[in-house]
MARZA-510702 format. One record per residue: y, z, x of N, C-alpha, C, O, CB in turn. Coordinates in pm, 1 decimal. Each point is the difference from the previous one (the first is absolute). Glycine has a CB too. Layout:
       nyy       nzz       nxx      cayy      cazz      caxx       cyy       czz       cxx       oyy       ozz       oxx      cbyy      cbzz      cbxx
         Y         Z         X         Y         Z         X         Y         Z         X         Y         Z         X         Y         Z         X
...
***
This chain:
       nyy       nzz       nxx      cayy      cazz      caxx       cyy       czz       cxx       oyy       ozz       oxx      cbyy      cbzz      cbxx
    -118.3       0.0      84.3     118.3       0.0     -84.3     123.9       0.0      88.4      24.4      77.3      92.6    -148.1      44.5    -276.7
     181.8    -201.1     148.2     187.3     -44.1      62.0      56.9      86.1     -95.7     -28.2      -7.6    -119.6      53.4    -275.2     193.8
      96.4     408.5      -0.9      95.0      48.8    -103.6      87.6     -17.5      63.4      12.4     -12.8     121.8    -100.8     155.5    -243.8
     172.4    -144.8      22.3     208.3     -12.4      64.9      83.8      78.5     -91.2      30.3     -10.9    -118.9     -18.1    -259.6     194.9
      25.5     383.4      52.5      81.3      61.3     -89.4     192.8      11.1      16.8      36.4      33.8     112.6    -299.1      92.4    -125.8
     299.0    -134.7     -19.9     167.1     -36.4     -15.8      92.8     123.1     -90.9     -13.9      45.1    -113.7     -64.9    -335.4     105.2
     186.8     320.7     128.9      11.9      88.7     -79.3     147.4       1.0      53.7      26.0     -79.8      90.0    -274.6     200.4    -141.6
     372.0     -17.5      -6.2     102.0       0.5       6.3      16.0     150.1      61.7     -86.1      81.2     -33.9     124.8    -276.1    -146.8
      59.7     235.8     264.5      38.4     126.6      48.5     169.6      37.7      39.6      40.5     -44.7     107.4    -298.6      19.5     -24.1
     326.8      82.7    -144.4     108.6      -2.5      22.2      27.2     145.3     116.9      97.0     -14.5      74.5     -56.8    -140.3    -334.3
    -123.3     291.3     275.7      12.9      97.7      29.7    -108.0       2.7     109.0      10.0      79.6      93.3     102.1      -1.5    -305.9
    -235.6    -180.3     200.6    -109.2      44.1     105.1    -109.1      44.3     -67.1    -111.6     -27.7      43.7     262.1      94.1     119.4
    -131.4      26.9    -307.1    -103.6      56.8     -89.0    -109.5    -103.8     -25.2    -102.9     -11.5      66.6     274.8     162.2    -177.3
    -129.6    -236.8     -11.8     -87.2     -87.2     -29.3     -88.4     -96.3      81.8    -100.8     -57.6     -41.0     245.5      99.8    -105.7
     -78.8     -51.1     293.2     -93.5     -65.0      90.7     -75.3      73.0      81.2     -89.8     -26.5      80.0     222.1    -127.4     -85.3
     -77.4     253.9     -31.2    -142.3     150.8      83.9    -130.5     -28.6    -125.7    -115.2     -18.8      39.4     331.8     316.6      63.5
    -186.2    -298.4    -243.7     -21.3       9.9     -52.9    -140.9    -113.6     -11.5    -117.1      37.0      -8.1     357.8     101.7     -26.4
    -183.5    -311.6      36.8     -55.7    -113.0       0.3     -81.7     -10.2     149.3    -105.2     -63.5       7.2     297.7     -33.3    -186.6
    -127.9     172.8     310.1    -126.3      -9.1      79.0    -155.4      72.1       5.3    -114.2     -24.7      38.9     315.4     -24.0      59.2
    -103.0     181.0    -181.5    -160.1      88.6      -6.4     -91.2     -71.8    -131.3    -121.6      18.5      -2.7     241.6     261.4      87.3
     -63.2    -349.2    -174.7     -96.4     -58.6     -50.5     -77.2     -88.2      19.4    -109.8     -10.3     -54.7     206.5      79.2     -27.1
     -20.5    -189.6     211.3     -70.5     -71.2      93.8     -93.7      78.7      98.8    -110.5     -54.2      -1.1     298.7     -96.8     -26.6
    -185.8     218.9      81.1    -109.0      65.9      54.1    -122.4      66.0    -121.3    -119.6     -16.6      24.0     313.7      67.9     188.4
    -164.7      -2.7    -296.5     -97.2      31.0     -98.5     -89.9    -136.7     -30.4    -122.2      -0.9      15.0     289.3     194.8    -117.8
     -97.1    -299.3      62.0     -79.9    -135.7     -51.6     -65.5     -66.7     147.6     -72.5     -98.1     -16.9     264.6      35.4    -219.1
    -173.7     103.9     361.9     -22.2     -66.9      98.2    -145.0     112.6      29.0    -102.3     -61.3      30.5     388.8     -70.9      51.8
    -295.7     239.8     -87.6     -74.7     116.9      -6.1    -118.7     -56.4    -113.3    -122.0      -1.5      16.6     341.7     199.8      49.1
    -142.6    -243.0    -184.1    -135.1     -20.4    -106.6     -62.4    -131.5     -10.4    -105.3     -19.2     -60.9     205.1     179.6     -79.7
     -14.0    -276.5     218.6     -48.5    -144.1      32.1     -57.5      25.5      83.9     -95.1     -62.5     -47.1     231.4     -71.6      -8.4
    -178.5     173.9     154.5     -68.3      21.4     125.4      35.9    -105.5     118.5     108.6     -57.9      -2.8    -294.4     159.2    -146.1
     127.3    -116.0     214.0      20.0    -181.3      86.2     -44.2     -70.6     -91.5     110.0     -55.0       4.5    -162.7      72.3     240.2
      -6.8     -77.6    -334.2      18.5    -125.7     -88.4     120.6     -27.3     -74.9      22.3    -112.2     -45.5    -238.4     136.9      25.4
     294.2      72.3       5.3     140.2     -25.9     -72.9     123.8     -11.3     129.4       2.9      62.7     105.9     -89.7      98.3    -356.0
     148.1    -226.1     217.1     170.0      32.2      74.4     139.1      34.5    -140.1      23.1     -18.1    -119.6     -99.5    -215.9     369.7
     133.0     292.5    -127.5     121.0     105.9    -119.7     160.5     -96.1      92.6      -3.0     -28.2     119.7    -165.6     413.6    -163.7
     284.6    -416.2     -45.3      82.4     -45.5      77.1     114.8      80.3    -106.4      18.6     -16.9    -120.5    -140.7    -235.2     259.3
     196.1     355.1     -30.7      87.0      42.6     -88.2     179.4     -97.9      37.4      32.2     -54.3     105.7    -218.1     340.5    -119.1
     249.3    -278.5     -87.6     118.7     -91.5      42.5     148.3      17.9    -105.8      22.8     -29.8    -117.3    -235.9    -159.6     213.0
     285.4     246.2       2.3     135.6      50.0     -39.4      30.5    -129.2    -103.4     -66.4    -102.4      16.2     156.3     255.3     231.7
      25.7    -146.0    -369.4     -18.7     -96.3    -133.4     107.2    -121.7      70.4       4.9    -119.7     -28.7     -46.6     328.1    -229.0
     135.9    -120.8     373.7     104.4     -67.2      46.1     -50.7    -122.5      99.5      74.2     -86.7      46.1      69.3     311.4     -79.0
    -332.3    -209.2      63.4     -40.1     -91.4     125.2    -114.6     -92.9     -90.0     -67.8     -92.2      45.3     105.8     288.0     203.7
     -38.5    -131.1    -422.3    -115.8     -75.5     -63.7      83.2    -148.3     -72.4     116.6      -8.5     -38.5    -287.5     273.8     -22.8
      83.9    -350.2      61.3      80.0    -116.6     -93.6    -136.2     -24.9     -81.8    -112.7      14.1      47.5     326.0    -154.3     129.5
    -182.7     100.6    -308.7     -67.4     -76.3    -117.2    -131.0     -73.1      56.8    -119.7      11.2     -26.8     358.4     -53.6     -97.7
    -165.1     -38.2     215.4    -131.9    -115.2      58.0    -143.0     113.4      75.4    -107.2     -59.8      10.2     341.7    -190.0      89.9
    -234.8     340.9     -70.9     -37.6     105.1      66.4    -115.3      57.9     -99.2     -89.5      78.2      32.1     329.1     -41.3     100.4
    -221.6     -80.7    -231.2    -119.7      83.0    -145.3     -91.1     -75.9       1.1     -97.2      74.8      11.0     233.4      11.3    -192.3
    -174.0    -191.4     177.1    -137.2     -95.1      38.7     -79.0      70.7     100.3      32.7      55.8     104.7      82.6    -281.2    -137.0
    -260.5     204.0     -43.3     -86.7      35.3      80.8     -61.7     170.3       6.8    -105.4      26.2      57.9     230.1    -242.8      50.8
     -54.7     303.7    -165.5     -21.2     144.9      16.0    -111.2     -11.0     -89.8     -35.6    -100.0     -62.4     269.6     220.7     114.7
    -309.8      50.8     -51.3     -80.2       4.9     -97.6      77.4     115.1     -86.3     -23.4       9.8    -120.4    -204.5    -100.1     253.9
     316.9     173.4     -71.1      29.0     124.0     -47.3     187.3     -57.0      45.6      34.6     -72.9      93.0    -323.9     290.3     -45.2
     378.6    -147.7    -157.2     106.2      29.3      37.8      65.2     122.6     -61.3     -11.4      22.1    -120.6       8.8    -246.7     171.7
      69.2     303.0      28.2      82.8     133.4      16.4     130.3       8.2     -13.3      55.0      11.6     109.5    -197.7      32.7      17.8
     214.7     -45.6    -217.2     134.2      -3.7      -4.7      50.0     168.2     -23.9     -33.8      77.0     -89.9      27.8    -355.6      -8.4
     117.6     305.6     238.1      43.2     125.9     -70.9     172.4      15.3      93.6      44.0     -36.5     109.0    -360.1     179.3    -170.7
     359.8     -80.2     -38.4     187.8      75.8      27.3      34.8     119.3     -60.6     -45.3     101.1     -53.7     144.1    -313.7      47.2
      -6.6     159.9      36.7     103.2     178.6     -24.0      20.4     -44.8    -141.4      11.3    -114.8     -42.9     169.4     203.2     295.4
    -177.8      58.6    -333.9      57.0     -17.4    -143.1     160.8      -9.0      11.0      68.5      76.6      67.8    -275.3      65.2    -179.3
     243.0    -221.3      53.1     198.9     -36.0       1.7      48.3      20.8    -190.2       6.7    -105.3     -63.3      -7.7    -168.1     323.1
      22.1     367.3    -313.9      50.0      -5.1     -88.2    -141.0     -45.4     -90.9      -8.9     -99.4     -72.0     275.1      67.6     179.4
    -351.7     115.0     -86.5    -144.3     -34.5    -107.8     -76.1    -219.4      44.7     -74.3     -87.2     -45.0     256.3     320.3    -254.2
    -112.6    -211.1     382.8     -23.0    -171.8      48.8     -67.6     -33.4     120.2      13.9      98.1      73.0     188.0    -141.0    -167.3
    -250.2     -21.1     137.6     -30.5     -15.2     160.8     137.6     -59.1      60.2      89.4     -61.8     -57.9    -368.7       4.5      33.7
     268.2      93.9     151.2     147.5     -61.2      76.3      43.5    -103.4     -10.6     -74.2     -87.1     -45.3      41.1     183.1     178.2
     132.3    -120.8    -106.3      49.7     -84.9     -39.1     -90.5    -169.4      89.7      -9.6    -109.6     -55.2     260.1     327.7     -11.3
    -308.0    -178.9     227.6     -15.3     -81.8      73.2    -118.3     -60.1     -47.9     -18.7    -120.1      20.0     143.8     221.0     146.3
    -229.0     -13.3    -243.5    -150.4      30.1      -2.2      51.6    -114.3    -202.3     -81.5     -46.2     -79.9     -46.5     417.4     299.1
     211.4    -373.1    -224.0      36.3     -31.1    -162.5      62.2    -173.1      21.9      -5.0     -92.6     -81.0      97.7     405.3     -19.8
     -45.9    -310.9     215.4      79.9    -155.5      -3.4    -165.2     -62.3      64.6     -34.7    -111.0     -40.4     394.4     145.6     117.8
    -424.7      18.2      -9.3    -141.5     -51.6      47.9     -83.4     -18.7    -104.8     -46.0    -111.1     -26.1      57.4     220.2     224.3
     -44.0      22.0    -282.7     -54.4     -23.9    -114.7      12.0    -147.3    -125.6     -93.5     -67.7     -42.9     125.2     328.8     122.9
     112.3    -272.8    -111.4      45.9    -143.8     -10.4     -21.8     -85.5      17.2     -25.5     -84.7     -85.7     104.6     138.0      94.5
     -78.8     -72.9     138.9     -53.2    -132.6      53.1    -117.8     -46.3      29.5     -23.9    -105.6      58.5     183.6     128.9       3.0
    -264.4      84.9    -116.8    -164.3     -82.8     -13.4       1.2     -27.0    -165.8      32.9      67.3     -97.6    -206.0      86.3     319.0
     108.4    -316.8    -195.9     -25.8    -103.4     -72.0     -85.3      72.6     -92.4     -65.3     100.9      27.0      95.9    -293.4     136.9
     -22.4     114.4    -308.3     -29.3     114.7    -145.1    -204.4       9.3      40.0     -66.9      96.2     -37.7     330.6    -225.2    -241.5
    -315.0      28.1     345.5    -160.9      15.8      -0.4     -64.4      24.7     157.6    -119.7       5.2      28.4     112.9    -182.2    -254.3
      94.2     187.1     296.0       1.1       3.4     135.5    -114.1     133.4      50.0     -29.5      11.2     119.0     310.3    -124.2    -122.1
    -334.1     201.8     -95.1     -71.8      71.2      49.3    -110.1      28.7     -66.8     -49.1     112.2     -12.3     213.9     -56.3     109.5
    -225.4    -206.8    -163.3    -110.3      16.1     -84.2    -108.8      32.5      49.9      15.5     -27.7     118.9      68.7     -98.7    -233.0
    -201.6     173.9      99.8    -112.7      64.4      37.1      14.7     127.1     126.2     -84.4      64.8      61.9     -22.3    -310.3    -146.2
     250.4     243.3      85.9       4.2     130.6     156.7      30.1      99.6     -89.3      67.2       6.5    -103.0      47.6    -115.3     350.1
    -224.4     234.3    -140.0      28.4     113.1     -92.9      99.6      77.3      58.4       3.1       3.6     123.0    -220.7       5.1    -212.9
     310.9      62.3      16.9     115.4      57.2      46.9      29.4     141.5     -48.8     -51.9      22.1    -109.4     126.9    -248.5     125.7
       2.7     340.9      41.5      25.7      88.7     -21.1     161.7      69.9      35.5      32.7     -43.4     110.4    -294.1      11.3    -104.1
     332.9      92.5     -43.3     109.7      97.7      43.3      33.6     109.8       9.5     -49.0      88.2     -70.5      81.9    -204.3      29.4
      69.1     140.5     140.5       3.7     184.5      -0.4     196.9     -32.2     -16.1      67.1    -102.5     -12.5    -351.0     257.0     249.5
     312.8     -25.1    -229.0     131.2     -12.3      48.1      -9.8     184.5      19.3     -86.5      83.8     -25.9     229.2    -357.6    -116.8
      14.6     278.5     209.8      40.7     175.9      83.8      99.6      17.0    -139.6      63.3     -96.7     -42.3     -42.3      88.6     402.9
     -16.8     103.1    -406.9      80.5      94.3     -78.7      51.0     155.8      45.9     -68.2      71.1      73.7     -61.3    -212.6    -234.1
     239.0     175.5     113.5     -11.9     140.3      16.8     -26.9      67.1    -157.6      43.7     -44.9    -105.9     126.5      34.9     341.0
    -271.4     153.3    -211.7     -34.0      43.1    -116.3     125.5      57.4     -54.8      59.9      89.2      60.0    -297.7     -57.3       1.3
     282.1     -85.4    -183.4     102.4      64.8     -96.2     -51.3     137.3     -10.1      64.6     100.8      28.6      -0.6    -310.4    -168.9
    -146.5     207.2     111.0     -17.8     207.8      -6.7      68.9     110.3      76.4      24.0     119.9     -14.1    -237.0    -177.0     -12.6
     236.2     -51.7     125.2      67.7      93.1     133.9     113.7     -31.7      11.0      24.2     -25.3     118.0    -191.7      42.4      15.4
     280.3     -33.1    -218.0      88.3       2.4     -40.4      87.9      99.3     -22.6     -58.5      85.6     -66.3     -49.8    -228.1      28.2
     247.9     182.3      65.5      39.0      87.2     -57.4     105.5     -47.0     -55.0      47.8    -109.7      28.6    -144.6     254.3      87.9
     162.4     -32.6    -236.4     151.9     -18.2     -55.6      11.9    -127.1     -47.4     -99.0     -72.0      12.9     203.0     219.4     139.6
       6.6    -198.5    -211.3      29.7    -121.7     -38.2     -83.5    -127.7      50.0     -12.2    -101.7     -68.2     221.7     219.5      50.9
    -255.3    -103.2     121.5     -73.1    -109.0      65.3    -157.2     -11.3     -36.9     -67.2    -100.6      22.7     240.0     131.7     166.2
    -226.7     100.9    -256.4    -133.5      39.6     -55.7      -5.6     -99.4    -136.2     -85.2     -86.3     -21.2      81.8     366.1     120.8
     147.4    -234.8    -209.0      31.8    -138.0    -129.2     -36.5    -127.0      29.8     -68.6     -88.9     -50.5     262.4     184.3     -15.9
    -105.9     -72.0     195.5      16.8    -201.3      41.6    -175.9     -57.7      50.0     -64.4    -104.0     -13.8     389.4     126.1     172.5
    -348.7     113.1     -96.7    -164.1     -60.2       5.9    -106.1     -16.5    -110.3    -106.4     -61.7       4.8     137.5     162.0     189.9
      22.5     -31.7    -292.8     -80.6      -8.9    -102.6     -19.7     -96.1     -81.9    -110.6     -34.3     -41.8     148.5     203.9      65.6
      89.6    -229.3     -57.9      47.1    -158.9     -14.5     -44.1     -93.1      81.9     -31.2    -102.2     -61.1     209.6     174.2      -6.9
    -194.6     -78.0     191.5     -75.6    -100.3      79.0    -102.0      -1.3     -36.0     -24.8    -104.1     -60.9     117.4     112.0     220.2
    -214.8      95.1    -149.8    -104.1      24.3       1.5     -61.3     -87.2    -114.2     -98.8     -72.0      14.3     149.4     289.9     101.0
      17.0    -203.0    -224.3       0.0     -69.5    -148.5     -55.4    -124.0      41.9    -110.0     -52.2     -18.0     319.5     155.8    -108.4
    -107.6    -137.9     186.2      61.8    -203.2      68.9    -135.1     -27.5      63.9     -38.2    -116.1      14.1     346.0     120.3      96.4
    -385.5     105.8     -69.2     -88.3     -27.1      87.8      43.0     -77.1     169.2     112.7       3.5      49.4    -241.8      -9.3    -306.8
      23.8     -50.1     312.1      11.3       3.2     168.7     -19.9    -194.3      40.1     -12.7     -92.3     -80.5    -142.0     415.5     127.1
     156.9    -325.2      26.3     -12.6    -117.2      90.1    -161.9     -71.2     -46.0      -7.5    -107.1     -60.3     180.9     238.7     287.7
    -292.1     -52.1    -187.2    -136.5     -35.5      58.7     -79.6     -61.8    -170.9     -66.7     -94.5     -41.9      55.1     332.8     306.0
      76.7    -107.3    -315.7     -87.2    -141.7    -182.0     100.0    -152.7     -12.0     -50.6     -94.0     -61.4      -1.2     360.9    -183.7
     155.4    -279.4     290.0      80.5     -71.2     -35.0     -25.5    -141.5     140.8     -13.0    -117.8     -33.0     185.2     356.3    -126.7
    -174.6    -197.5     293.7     -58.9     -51.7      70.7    -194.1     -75.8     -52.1     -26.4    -112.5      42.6     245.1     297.8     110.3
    -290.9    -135.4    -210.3    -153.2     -31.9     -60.4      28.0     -50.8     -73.3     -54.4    -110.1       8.4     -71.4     245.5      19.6
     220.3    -125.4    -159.1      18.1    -121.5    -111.2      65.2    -140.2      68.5     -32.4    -113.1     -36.2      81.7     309.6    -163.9
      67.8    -161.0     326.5      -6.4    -134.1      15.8     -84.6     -79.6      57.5       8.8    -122.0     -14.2     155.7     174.0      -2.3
    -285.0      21.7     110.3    -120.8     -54.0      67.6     -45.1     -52.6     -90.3      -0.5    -122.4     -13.0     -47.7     254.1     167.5
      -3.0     -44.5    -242.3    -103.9     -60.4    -118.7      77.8    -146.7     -93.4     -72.0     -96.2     -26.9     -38.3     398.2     -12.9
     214.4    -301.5      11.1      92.7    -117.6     -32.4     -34.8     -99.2      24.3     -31.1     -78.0     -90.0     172.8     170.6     111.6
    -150.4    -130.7     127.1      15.1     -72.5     103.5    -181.8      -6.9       5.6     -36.6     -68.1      95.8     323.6     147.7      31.8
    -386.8     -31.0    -199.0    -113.8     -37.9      10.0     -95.7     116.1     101.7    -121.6      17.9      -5.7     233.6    -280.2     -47.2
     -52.5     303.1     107.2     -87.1     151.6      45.4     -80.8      80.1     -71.7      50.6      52.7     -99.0     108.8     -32.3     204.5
    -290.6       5.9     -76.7     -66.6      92.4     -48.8     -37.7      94.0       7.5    -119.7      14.3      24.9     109.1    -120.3     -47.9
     126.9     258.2      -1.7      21.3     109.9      24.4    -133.7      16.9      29.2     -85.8     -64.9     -59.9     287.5     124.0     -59.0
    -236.4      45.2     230.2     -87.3      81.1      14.4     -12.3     135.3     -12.2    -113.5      42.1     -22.4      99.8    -197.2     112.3
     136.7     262.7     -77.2       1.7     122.3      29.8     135.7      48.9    -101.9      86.4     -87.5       4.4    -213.3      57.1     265.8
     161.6     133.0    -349.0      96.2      40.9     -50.8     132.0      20.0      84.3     -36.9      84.9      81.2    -137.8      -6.2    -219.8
     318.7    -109.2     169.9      55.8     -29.7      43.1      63.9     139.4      79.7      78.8      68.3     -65.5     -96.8    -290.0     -89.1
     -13.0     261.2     285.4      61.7     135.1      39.4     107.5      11.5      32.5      80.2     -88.5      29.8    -233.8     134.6      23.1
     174.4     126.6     -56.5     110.4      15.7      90.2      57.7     116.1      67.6     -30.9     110.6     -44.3      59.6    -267.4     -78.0
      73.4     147.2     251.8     -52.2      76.1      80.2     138.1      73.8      36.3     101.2     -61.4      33.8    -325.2     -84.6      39.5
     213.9     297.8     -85.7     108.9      55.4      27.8      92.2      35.7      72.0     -19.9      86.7      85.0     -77.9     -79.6    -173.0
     221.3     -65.4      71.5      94.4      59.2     131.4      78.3     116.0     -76.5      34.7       7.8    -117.9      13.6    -254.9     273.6
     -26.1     369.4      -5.4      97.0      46.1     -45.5     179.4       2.9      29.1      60.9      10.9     106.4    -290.7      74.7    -130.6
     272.5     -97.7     -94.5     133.0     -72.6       6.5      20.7    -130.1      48.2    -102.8     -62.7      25.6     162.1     258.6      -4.0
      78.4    -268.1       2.6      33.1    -105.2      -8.3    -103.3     -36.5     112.0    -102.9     -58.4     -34.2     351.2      71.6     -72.6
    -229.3      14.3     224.1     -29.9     -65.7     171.0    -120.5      79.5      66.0     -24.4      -5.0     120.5     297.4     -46.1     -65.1
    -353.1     132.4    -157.1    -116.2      52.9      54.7      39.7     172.9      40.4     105.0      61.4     -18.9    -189.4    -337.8     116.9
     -39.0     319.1     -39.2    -134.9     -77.5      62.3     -71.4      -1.7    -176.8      35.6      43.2    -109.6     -82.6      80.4     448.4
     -66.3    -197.7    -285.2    -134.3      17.4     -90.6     -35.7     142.1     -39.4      27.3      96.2      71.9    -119.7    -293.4      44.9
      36.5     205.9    -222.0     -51.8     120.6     -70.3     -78.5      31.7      84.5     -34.1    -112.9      35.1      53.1      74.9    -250.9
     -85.6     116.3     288.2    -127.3      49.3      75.7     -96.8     -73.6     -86.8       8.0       4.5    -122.7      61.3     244.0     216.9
    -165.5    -319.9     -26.9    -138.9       8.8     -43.8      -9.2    -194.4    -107.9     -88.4     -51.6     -68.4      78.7     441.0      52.0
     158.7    -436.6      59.9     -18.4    -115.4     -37.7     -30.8    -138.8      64.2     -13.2    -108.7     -56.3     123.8     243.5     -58.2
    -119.0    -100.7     257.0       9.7     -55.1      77.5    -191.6     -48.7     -43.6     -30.4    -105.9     -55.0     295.1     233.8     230.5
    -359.4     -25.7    -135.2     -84.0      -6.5     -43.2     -62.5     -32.3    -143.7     -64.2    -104.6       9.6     115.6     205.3     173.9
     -54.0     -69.2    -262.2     -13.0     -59.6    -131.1      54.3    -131.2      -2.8     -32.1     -63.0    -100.8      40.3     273.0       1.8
      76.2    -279.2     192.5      27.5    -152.8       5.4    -135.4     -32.1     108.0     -60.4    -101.3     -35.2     379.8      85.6      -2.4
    -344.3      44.6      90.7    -104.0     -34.0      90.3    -154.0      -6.3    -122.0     -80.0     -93.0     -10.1     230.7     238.4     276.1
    -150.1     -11.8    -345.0    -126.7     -33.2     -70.6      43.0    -122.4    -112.8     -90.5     -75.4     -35.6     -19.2     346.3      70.6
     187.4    -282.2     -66.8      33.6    -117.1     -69.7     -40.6    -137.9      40.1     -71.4     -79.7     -61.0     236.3     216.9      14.3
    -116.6    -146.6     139.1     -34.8    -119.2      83.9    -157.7      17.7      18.2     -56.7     -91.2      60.0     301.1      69.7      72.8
    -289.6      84.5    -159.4    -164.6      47.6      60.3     -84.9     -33.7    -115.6    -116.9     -36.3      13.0     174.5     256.0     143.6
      17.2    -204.2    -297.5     -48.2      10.7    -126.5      14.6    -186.6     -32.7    -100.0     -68.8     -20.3     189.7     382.3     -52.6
      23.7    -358.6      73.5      55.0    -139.6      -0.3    -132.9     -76.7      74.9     -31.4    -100.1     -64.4     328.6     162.6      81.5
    -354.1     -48.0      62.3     -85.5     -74.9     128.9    -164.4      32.0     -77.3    -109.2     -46.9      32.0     304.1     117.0     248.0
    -168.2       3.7    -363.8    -154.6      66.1     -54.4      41.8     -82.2    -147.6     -67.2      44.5     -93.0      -2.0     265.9     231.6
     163.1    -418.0    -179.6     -23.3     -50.4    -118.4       2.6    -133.1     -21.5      99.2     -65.0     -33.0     -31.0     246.1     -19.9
    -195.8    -228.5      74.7     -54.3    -134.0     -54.8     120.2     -94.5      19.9      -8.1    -118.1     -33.7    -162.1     219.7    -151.9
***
C-alpha cells in the first residue's frame, strides 16, 4: 500500500501531529508499504494519482480547515480520487478549557464544529472512500504545545489507518 499524507501547519502542531501518524502507518505497512508525508504548500493536485491511501490534515481556522489546506482542497478535480481510500484529522484546542468570555465564544465554535469532518466530506465529494471517522487532535491554546499524550494516539492512528483494508 502507497499512502500520502498532506497536511497544513501554521504553529508546528499539526505537523508533529501528521508525522507521528506517518510513522504509525509506516510501523503498520511494514516494508511492503511506503508512507510519503508532504507539507500542502509542496503538494500539487497532479501528485494524487496513483496512491492507495490518502491523509489530509490542518489546523482548525474558525470551525474550517486553513485557509492553505482549503484553497488546495479546491483545486482537486470533482472525481480525481475515485477508488483511493482516504481519511482526515485536524489540531483543535479543547473549548472546555476555556475560560471567561472566551469559554461562550468556545461554545459557539464548538457548535460550528472543526476542520477534519469538513476536510472527509470534501475527500469523499471528490470520490474518496472514507475509511476511518475523521479525528482530532488537541492543542493547547492558540500556538501549542500539544495536549500530553497526543502525540502518540496520532501514531496509533496511523497504526489503525494501515490495519484497514
Amino acid at each position: 500500500m502507497k499512502a500520502l499524507l498532506i497536511y497544513d501547519s501554521r504553529y508546528g502542531n499539526t505537523e508533529k501531529i501528521a508525522h507521528a501518524i506517518g510513522e504509525g502507518l509506516a510501523e503498520g505497512l511494514g516494508a511492503t508499504g511506503s508512507v510519503r508525508v508532504l507539507p500542502v504548500g509542496e503538494a500539487q493536485t497532479s501528485q494524487l494519482a496513483g496512491w492507495d491511501l490518502l491523509i489530509v490534515g490542518a489546523p482548525t481556522h474558525g470551525s474550517h480547515p486553513s485557509p492553505p489546506m482549503r484553497e488546495f482542497l479546491d483545486r482537486v478535480p470533482g472525481s480525481a480520487l475515485a477508488g483511493v481510500k482516504v481519511a482526515a484529522f485536524d489540531t483543535r484546542t479543547d473549548m472546555a478549557t476555556l475560560n471567561g468570555a472566551m469559554r461562550w465564544f468556545g461554545k459557539f465554535l464548538d457548535r460550528l464544529g472543526y476542520a477534519a469532518p469538513k476536510i472527509s466530506s470534501c475527500l469523499e465529494t471528490r470520490g474518496g472512500q472514507v475509511v476511518m471517522p475523521p479525528a482530532g487532535f488537541i492543542v493547547k491554546g492558540t500556538e501549542g504545545p500539544l495536549e500530553e499524550g497526543e502525540l502518540a494516539r496520532a501514531t496509533a492512528w496511523g497504526r489503525q489507518l494501515a490495519a484497514n483494508p
